[in-house]
Z-matrix of the N, CA and C atoms (Angstrom, degrees):
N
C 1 1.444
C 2 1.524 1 108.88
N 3 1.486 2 110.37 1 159.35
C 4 1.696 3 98.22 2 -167.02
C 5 1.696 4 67.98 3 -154.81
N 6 1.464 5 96.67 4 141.79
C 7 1.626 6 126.25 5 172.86
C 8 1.542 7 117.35 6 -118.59
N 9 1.698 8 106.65 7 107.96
C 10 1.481 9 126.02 8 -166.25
C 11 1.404 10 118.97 9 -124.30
N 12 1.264 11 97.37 10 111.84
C 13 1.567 12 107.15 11 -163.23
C 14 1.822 13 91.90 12 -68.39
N 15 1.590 14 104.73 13 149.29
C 16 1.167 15 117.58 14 164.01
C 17 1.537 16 113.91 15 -116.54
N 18 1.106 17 106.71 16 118.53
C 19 2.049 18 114.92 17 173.07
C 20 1.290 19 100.44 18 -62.25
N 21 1.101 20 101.46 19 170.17
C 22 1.788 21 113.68 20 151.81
C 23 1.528 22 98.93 21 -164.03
N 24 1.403 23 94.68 22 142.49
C 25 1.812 24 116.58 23 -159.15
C 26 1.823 25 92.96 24 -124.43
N 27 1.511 26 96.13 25 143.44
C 28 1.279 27 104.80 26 176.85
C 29 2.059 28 108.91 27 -99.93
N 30 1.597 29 103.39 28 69.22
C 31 1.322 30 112.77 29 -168.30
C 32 2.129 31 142.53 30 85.79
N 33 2.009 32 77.47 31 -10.22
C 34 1.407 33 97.21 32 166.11
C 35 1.238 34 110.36 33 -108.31
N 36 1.101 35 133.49 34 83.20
C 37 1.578 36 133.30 35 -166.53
C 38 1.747 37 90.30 36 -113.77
N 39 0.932 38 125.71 37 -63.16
C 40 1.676 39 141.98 38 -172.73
C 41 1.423 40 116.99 39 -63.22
N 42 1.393 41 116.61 40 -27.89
C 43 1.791 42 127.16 41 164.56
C 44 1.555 43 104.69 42 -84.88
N 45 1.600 44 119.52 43 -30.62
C 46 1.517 45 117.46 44 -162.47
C 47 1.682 46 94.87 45 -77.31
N 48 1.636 47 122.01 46 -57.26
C 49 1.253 48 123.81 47 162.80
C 50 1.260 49 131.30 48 -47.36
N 51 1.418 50 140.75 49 -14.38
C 52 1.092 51 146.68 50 171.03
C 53 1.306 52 106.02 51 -84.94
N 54 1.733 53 128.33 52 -38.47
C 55 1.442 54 120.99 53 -171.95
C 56 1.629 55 86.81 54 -74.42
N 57 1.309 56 141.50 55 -52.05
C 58 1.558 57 145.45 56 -134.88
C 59 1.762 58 84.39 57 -73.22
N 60 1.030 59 115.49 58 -53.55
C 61 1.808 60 123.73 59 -172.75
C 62 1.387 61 83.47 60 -44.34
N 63 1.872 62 121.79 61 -85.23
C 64 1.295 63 109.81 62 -159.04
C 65 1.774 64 124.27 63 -54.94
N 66 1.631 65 117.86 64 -25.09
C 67 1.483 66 107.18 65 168.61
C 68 1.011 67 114.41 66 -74.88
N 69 1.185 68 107.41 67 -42.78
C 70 1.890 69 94.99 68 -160.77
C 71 1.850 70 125.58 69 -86.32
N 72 1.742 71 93.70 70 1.65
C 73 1.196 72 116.03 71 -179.77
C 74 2.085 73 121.79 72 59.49
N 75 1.327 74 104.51 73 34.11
C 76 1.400 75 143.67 74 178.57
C 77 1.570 76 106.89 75 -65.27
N 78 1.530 77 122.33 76 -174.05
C 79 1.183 78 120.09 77 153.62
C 80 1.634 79 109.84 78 -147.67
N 81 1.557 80 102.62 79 127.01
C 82 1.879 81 87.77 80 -177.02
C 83 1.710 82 116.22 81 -72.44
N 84 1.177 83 117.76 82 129.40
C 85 1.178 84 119.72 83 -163.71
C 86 1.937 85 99.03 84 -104.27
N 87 1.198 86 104.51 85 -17.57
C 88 1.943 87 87.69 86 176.92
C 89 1.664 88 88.51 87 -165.95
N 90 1.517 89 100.32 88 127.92
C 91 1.195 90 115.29 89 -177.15
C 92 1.683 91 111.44 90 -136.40
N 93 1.642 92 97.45 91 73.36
C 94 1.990 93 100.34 92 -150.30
C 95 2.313 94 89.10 93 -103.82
N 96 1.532 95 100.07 94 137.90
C 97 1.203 96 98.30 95 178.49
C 98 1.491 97 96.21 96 -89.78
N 99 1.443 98 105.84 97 -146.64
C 100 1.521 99 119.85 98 -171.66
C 101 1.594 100 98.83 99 -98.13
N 102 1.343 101 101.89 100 -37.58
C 103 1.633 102 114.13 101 173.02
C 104 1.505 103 112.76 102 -24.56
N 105 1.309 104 129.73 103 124.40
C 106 1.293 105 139.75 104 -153.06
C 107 1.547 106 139.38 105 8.06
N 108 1.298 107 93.89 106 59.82
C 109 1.661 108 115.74 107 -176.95
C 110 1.211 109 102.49 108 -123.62
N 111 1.586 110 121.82 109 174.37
C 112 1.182 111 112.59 110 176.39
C 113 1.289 112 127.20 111 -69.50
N 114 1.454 113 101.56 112 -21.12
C 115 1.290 114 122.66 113 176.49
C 116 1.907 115 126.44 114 -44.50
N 117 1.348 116 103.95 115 -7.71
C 118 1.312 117 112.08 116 -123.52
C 119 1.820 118 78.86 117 -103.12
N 120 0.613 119 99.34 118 -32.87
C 121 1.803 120 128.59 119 179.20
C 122 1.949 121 104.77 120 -58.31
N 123 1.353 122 107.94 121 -22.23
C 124 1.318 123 99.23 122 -162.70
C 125 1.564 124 94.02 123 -128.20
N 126 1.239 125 112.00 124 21.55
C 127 1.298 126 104.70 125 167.80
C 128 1.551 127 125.34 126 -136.68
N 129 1.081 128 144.32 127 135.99
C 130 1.795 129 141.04 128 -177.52
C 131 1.282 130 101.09 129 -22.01
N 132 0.906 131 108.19 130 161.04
C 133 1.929 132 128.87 131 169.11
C 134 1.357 133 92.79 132 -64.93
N 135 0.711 134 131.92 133 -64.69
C 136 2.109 135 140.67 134 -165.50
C 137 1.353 136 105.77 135 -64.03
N 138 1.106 137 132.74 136 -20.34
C 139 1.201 138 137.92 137 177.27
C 140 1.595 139 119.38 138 -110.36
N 141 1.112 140 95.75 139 -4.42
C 142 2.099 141 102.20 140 167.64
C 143 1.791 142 109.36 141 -72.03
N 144 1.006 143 141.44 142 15.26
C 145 1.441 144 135.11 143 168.03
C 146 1.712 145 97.53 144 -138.22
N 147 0.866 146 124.85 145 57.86
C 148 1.632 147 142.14 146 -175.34
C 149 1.199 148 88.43 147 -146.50
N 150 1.530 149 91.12 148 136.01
C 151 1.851 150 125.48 149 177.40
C 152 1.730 151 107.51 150 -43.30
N 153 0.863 152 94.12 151 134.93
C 154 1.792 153 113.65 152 175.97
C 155 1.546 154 95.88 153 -119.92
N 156 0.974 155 123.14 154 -79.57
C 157 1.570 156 116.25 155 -167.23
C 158 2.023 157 84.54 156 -133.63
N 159 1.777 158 78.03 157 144.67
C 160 2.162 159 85.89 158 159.82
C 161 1.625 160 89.02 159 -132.25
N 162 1.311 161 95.15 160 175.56
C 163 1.711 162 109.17 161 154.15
C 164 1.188 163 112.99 162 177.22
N 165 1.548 164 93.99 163 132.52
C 166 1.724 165 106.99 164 -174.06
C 167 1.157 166 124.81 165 -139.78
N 168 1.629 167 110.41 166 108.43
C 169 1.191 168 129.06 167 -179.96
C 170 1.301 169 129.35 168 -42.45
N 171 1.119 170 122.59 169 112.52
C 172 2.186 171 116.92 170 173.08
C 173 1.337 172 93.35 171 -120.14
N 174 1.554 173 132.24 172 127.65
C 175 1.100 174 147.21 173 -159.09
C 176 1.567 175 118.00 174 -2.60
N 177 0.891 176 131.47 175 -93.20
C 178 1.532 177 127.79 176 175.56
C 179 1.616 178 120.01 177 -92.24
N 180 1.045 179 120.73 178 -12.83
C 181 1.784 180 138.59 179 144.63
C 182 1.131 181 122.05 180 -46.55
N 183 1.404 182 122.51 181 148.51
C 184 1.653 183 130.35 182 153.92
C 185 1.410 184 90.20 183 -133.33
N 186 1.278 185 119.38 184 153.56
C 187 1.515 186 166.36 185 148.25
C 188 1.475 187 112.51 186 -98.43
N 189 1.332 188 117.89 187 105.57
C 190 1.621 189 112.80 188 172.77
C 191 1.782 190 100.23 189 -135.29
N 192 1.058 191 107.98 190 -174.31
C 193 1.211 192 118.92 191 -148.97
C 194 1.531 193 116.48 192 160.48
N 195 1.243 194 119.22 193 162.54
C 196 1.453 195 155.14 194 -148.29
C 197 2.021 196 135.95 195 -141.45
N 198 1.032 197 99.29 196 131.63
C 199 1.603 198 98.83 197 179.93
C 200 1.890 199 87.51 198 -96.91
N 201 1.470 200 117.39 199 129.69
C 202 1.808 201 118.90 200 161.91
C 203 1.383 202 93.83 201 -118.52
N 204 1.686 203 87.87 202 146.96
C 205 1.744 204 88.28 203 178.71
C 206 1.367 205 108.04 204 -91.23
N 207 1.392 206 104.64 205 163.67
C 208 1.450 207 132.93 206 -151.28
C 209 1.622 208 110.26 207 -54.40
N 210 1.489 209 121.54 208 -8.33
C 211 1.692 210 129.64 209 -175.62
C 212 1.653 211 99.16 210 -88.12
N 213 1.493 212 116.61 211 -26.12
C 214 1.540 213 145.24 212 -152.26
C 215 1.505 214 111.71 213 -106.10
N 216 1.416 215 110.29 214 -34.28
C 217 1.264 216 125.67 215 -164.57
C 218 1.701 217 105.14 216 -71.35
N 219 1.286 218 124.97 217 122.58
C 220 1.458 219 117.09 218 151.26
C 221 1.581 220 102.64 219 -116.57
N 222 1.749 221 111.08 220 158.80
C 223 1.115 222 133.84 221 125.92
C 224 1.438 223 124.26 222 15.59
N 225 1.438 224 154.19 223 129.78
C 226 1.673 225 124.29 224 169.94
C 227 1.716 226 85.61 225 -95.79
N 228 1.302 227 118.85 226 129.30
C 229 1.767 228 114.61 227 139.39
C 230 1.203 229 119.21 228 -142.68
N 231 1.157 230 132.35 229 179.89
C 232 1.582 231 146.01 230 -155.44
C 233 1.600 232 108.04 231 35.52
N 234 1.297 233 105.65 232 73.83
C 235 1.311 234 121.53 233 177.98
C 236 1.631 235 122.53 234 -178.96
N 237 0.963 236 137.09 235 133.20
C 238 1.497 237 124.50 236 164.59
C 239 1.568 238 102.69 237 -132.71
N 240 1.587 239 115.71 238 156.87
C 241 1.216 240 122.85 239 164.94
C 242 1.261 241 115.32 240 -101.38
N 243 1.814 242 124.83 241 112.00
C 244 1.061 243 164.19 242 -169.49
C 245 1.466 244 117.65 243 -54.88
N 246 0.966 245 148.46 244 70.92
C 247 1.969 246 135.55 245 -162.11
C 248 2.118 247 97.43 246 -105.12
N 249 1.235 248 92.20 247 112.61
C 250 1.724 249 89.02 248 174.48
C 251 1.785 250 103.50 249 -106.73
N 252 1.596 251 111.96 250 142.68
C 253 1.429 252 101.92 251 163.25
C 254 1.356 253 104.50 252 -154.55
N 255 1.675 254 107.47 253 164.97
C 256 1.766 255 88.32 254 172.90
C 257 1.446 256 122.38 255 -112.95
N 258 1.292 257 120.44 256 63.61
C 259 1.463 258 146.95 257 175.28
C 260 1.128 259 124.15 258 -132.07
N 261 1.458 260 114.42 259 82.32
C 262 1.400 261 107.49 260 159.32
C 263 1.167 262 162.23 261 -43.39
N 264 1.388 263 109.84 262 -48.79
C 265 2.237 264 96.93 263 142.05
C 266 1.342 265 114.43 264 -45.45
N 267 1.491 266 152.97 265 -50.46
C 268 0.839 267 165.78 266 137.13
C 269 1.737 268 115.15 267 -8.83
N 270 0.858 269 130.39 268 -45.34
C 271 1.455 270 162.92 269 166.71
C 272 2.066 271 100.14 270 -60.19
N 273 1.295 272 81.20 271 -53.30
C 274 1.664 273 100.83 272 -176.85
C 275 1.686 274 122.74 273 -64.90
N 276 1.770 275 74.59 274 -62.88
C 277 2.143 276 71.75 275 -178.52
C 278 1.725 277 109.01 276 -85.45
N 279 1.305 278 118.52 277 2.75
C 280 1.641 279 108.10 278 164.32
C 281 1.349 280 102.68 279 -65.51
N 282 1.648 281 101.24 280 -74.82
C 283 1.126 282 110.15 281 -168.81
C 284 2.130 283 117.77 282 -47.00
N 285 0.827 284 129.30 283 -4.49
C 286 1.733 285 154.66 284 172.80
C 287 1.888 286 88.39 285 -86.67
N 288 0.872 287 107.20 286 -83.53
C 289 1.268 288 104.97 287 -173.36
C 290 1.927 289 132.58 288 -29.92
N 291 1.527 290 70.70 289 -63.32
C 292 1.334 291 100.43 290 -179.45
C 293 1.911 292 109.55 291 -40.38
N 294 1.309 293 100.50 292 -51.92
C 295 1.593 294 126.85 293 -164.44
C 296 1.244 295 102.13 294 -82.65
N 297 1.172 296 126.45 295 -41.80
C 298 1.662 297 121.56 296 172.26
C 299 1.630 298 120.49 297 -30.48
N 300 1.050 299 106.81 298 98.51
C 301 1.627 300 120.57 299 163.62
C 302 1.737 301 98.09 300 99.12
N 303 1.495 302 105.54 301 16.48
C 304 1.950 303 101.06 302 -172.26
C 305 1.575 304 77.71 303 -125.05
N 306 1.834 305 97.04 304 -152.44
C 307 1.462 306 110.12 305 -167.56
C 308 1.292 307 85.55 306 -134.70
N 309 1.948 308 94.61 307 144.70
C 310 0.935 309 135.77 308 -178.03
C 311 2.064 310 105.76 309 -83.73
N 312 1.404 311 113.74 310 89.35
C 313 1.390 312 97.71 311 -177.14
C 314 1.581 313 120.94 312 -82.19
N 315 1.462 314 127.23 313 -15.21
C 316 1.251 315 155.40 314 164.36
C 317 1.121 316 127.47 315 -149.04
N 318 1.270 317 123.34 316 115.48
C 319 1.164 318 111.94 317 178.35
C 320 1.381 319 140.05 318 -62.16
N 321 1.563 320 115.15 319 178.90
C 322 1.543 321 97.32 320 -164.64
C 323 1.511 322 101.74 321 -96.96
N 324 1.402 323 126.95 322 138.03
C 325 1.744 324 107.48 323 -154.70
C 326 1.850 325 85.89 324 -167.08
N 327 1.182 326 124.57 325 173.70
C 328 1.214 327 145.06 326 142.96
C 329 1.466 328 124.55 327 -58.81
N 330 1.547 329 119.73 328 121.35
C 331 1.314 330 128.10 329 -170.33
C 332 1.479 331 96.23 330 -142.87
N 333 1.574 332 107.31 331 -175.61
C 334 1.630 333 93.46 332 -150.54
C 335 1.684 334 81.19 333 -108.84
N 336 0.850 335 137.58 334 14.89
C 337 1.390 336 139.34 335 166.14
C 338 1.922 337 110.68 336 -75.95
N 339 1.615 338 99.06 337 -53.14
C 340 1.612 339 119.89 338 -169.46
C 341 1.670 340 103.09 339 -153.64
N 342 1.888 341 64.06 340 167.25
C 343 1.923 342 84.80 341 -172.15
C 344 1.049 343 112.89 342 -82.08
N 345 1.455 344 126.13 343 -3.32
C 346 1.695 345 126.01 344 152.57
C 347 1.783 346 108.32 345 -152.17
N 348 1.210 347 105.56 346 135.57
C 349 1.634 348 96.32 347 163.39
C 350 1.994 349 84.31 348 -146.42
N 351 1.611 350 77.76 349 137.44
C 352 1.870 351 99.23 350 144.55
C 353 0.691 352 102.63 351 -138.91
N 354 1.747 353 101.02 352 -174.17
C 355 1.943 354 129.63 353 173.83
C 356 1.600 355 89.58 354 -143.40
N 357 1.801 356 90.33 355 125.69
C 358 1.758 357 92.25 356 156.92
C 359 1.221 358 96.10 357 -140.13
N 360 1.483 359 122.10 358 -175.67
C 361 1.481 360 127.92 359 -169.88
C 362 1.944 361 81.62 360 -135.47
N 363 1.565 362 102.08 361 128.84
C 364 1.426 363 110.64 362 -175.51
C 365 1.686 364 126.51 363 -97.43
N 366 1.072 365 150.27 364 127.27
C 367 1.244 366 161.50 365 -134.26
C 368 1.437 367 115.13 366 -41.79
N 369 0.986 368 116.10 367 -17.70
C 370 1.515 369 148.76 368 143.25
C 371 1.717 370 140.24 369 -60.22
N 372 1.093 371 92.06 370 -26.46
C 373 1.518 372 103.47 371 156.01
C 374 1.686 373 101.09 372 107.51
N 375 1.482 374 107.42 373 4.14
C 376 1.470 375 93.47 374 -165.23
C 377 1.864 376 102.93 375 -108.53
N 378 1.363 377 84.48 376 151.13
C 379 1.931 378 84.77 377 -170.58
C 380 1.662 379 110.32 378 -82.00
N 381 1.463 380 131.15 379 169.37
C 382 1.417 381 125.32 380 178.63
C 383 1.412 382 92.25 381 -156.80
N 384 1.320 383 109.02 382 156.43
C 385 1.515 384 120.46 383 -179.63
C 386 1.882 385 90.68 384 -134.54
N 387 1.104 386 116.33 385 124.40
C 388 1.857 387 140.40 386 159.13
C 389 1.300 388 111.91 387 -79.22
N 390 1.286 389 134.17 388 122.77
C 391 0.891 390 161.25 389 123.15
C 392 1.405 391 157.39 390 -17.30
N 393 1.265 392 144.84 391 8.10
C 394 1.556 393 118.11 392 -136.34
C 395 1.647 394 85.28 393 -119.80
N 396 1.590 395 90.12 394 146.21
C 397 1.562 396 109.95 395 -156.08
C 398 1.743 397 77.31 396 -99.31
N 399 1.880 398 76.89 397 145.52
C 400 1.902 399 91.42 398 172.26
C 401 1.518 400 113.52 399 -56.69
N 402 1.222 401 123.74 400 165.21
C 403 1.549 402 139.27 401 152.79
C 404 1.650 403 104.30 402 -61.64
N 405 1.263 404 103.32 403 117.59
C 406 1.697 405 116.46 404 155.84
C 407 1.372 406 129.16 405 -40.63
């Protein structure tokens, strides 16, 4: 069994996946709109080149996700998406990345758990918690 968080974007689904590819150093593997699917039929004219399905691979992970239209759309809360690694620069410039142009909810720092954890919520609206597991 494999556990895959699904986003949902209020029309930024295709900018939110393109920044996540360049931080997290991933690859988007399907980035299909509504545009000639059946789907395509049940949604506004303005909203037929809006995300239907993405997904983007970071080593043994997928990240997928969604554009909902705006009647559909909530908020993300009581949730964050989790990234653990054991590299601290690494640890560093995600978490830098990640936060650029969002909010910083903790910073990314030393705790007695790990050699770095934050929480920011990213320009996009979606929250993330960093990781980096102590040295053995």
């Amino acid at each position: 069994m494999q556990l895959n968080p699904y986003l949902t974007f209020n029309g930024q689904c295709e900018a939110a996946f393109k920044f996540y590819e360049k931080c997290l150093g991933g690859k988007i593997e399907a980035m299909l709109t509504h545009e000639g699917t059946p789907a395509e039929q049940h949604v506004p004219s303005e909203w037929r080149k809006k995300i239907l399905h993405a997904r983007l691979t970071v080593g043994d992970e997928v990240l997928m996700g969604s554009d909902a239209p705006p009647e559909r759309y909530e908020q993300p809360q009581g949730f964050s998406v989790s990234l653990n690694n054991n590299d601290p620069a690494e640890a560093e410039r995600i978490f830098r990345a990640l936060s650029e142009n969002g909010r910083v909810q903790m910073p990314l720092q030393q705790t007695f758990w790990a050699s770095r954890f934050g929480m920011c919520v990213d320009r996009f609206g979606i929250p993330w918690m960093v990781n980096c597991e102590q040295a053995a």
